[in-house]
C-alpha positions in Angstrom: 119.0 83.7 66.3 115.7 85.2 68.5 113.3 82.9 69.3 110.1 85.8 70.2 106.5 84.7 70.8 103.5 85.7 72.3 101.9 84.1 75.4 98.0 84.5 75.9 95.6 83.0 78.5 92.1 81.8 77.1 90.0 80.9 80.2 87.0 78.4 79.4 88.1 77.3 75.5 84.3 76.3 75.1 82.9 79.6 75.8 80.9 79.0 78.8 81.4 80.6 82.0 82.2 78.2 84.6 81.0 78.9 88.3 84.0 80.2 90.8 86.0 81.4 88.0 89.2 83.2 88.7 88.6 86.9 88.6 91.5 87.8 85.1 93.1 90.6 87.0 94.4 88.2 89.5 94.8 85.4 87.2 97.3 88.1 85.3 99.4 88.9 88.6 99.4 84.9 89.1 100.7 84.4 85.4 103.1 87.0 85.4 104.7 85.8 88.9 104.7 82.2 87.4 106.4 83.0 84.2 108.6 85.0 85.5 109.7 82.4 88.4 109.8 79.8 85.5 111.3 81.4 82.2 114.6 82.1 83.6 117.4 84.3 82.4 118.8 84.7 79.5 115.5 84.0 78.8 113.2 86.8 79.1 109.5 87.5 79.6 106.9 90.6 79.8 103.2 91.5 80.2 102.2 93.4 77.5 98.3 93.5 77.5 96.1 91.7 79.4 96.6 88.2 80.1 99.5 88.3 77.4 103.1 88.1 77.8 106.0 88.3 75.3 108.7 85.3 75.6 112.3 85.3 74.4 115.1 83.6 73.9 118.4 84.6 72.1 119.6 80.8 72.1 117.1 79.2 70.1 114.8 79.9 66.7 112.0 78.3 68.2 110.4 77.5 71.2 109.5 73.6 72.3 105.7 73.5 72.5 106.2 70.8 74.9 107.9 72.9 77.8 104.8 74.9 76.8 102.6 72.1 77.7 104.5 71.7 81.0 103.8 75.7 81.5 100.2 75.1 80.9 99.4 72.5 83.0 101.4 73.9 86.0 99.6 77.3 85.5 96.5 75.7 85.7 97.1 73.7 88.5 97.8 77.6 90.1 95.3 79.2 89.2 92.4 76.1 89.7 93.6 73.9 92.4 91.5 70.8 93.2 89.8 71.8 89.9 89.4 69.6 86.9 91.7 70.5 83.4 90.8 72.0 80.7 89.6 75.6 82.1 92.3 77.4 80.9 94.8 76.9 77.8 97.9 78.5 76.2 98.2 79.8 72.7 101.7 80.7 71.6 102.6 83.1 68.2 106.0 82.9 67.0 106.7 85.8 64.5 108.3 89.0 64.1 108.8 91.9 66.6 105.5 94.0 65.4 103.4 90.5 64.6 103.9 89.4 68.2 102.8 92.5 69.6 99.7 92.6 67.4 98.8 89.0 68.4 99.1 90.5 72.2 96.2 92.8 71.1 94.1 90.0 70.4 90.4 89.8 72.5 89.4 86.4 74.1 86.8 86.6 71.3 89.4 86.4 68.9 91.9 84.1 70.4 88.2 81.9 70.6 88.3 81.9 67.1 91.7 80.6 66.2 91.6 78.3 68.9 88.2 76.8 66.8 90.9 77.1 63.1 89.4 80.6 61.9 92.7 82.3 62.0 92.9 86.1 62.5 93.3 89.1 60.4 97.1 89.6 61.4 100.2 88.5 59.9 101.3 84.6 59.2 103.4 83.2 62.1 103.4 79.7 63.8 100.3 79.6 66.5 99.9 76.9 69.0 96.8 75.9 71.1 98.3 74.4 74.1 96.6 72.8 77.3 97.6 70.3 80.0 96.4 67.3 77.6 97.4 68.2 74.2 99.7 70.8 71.4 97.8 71.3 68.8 98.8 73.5 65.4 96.1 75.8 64.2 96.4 78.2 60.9 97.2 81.7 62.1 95.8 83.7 59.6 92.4 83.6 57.9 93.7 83.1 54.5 95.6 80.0 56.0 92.5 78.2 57.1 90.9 79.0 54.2 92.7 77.0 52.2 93.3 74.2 55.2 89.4 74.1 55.4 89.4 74.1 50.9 91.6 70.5 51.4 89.6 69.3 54.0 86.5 69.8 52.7 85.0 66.9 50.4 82.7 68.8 48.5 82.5 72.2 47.4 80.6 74.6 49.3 76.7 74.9 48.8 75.2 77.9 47.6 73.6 78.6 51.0 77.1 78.5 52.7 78.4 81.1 49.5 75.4 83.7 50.5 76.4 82.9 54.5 79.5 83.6 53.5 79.5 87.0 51.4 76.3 88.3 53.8 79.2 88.0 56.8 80.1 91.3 58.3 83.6 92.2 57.8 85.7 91.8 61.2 87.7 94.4 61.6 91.3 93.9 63.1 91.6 95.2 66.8 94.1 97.9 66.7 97.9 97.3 67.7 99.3 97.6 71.1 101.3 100.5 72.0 104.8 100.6 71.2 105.7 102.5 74.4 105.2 102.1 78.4 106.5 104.3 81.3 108.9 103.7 83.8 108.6 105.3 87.3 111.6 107.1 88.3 112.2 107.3 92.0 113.8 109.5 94.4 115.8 107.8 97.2 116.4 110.7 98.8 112.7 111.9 99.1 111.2 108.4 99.5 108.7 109.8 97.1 108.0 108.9 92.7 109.7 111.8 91.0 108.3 111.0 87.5 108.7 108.7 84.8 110.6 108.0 82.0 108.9 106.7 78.5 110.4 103.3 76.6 109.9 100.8 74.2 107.8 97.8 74.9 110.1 95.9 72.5 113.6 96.3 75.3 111.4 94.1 77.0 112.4 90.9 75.0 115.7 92.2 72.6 118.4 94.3 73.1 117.9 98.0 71.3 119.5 98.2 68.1 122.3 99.7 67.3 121.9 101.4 64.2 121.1 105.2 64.6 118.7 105.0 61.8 116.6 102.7 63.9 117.6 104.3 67.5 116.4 107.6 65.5 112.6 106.0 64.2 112.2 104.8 68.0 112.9 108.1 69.7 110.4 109.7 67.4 108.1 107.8 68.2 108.6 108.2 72.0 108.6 111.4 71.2 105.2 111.3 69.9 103.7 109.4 72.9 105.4 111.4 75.3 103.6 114.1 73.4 100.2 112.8 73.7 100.2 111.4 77.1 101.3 115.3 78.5 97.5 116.2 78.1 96.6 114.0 80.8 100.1 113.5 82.7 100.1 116.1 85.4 102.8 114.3 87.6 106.4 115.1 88.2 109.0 114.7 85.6 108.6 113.7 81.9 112.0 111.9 80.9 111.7 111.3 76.7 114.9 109.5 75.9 117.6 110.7 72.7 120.4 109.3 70.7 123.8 110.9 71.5 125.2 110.7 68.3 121.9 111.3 66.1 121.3 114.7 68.7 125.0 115.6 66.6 123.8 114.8 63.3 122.1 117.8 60.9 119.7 115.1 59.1 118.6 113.8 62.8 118.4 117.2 64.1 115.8 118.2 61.6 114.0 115.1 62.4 113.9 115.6 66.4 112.8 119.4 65.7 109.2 118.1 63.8 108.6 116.6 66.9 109.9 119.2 69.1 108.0 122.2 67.3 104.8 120.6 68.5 105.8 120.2 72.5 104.0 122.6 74.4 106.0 125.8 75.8 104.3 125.6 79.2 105.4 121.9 79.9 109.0 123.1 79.2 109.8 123.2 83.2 109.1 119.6 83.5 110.6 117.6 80.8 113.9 116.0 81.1 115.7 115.0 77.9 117.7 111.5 78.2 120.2 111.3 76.2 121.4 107.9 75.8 124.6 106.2 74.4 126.9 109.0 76.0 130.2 108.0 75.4 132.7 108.8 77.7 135.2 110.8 75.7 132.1 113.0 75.3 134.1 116.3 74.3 132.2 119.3 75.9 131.4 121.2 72.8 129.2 118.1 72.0 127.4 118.2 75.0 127.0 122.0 75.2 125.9 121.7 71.6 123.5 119.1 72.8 122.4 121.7 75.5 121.7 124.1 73.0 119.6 122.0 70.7 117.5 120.8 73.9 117.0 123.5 76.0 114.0 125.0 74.2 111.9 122.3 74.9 113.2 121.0 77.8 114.5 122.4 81.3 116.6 118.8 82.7 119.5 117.5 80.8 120.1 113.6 81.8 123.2 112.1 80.3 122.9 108.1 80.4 126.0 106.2 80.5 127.4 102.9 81.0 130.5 103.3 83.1 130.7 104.4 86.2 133.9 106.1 86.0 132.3 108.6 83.7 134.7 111.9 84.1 132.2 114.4 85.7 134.7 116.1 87.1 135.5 117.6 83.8 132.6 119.6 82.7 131.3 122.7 84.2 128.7 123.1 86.7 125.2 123.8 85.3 125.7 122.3 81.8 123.4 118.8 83.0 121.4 117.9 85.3 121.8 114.3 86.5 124.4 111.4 84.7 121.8 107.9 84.9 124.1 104.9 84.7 122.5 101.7 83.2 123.3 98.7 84.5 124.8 96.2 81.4 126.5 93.4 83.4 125.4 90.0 82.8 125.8 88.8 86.4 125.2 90.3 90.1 128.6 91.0 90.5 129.3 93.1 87.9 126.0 95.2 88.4 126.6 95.7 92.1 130.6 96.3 90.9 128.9 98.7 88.6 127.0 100.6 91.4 129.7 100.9 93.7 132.2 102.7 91.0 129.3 104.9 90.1 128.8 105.0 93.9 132.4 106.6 95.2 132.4 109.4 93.1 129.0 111.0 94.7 131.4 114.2 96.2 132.4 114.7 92.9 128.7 114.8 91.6 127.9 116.7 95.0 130.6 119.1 94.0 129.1 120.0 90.4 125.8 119.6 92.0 125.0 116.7 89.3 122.2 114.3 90.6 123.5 110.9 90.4 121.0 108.4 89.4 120.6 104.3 88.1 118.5 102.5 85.5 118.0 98.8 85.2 117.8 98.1 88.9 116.5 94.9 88.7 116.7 93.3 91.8 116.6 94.3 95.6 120.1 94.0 96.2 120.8 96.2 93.4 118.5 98.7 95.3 120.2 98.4 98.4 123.3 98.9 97.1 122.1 102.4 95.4 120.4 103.1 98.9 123.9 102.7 101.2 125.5 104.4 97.8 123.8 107.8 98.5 122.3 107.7 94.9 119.5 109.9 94.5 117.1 108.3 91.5 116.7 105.0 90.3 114.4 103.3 88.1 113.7 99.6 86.5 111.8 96.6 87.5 112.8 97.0 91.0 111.1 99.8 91.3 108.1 99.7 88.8 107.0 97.0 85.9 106.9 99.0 82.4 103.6 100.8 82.6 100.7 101.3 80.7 101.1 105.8 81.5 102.9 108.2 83.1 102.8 108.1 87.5 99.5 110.2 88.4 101.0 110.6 92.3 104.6 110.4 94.2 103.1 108.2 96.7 104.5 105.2 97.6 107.7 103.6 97.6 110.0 100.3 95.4 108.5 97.9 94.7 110.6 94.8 93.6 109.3 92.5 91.5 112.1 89.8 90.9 
């Protein structure tokens, strides 16, 4: 029970330009601070394009288009104070995972024309035109207010309007969003980016699954990305995350070496392989099998657990890289617990000469703790919000967001 929708911004509903309008990169950085001040945990929220954000909540079906209409009007009074309504309204999509994303693609043009009832060429899903005054239900796909438009009407249409009609050009359908955004990966101990790591837009709003038949489809497909965006990515590390227990599986294997044939031989110095879901009886012929299967294509072994007891001090030196633990606990107090354990074993790490590092930091006392914890890289919305493409520079330092 996932309640998942999609968030957009239409500024001036009617179409005209209005005089002092709020330039939409800073009306995006307001929205996104607002939502993410307002639509509090569990509840979670992300941009994902342009003046669009994905919602969730794992307590509910579907969302109250009235605490939407609260939303709206307290988002306008941000971003036009002093200033008349109706200058800005919400539209909501509530649908599945890839239909969401698809309606976050969506240009003001389009959102235009299901605000007026035209629908869009997309999948069906429940689509809401919301502002400070009213909630209004409008048919989300063409087909839908075609036939909302056939009951309305109390004629049937002229022959002019049948000519209009068939002499329209088709529209064609904006293409979908990417599945995948970068994380930055930074080094504490450099003050300086060291990379980034590639993920899926959709751990934004849900869990991952846990199926390794799924796992498997999304790693491909990060794979793929990570692919393409190394023809322009000239920056530091490439981190391209894999399944534990599909990197031990024949039928897998076969699947990760289609992609891996295609990687570049020259890039191999650069690429760091995350493997994911590394349990902690990991028995070292799996991991140096792992090794074997990787190395071709990639230099950096990172093993990603989830407890910070992880027994480094049993495998030899020089058979990974780094061990990134990934913060799970549902409350401070566990995360920082987390960090601490991870934390108190860094001579261990220092003795095998294992980078330690930490993903999910979400907060700066998180980062502070991995700081006064001597842990070398860290990454999550502490440090960067999911990117559009790799870093291009190692300038800069954190920046926390929450």
């Amino acid at each position: 029970m996932t309640a998942i929708a999609c968030l957009r911004i239409l500024f001036n509903p009617g179409g005209e330009s209005q005089p002092g309008e709020v330039p939409k990169s800073k009306a995006q950085a307001v929205a996104d601070a607002f939502l993410k001040a307002r639509w509090r945990a569990p509840r979670k929220c992300g941009a994902v394009a342009p003046l669009a954000f994905v919602l969730a909540d794992n307590r509910v079906e579907t969302f109250d288009p009235t605490e939407m209409q609260a939303l709206a009007g307290e988002l306008e009074t941000v971003l036009f104070p002093g200033r008349q309504g109706g200058q800005v309204c919400l539209m909501t999509f509530e649908g599945d995972e890839t239909a969401v994303l698809k309606f976050a693609s969506l240009s003001q043009q389009d959102l235009a024309g299901l605000v007026a009832g035209k629908g869009y060429g997309g999948a069906a899903g429940r689509v809401h035109v919301i502002t400070a005054e009213a909630v209004e239900s409008v048919p989300s796909t063409r087909a839908e207010a075609k036939a909302l438009a056939a009951e309305k009407a109390e004629a049937p249409p002229t022959e002019k309007s049948n000519k209009a009609a068939q002499s329209a050009p088709p529209v064609k359908a904006p293409p979908p969003p990417p599945q995948t955004g970068w994380w930055g990966v930074f080094d504490l101990s450099a003050n300086a980016f060291a990379g980034s790591l590639i993920g899926m837009r959709a751990d934004l709003v849900q869990p991952p699954p846990e199926d390794d038949d799924k796992l498997l489809k999304r790693d491909l497909i990060c794979l793929t990305d990570a692919q393409a965006a190394l023809k322009t990515a000239t920056f530091g590390e490439i981190h391209v995350p894999f399944g534990f227990w599909n990197l031990t599986t024949p039928s897998a294997q076969e699947s990760y070496k289609s992609r891996l044939s295609r990687y570049p031989l020259d890039q191999q110095p650069r690429l760091a392989a995350t493997v994911y879901g590394t349990p902690r009886e990991a028995s070292l012929g799996m991991l140096q099998q792992i090794r074997a299967f990787l190395k071709g294509s990639f230099a950096l072994l990172d093993l990603r657990v989830d407890d910070g007891t992880f027994p480094i001090h049993g495998l030899p030196p020089e058979l990974i890289d780094s061990v990134t633990l990934l913060l799970t606990g549902e409350t401070e107090f566990d995360r920082l617990s987390a960090i601490q354990k991870f934390a108190e074993r860094k001579s261990l790490y220092e003795g095998k000469m294992v980078l330690q590092g930490v993903a999910g930091v979400g907060s700066r006392a998180e980062l502070e703790a991995c700081k006064a914890g001597g842990i070398t890289r860290v990454q999550g919305r502490a440090i960067t919000d999911l990117l559009d493409r790799p870093l291009a520079a190692a300038e800069g330092a954190p920046v926390v967001l929450g």
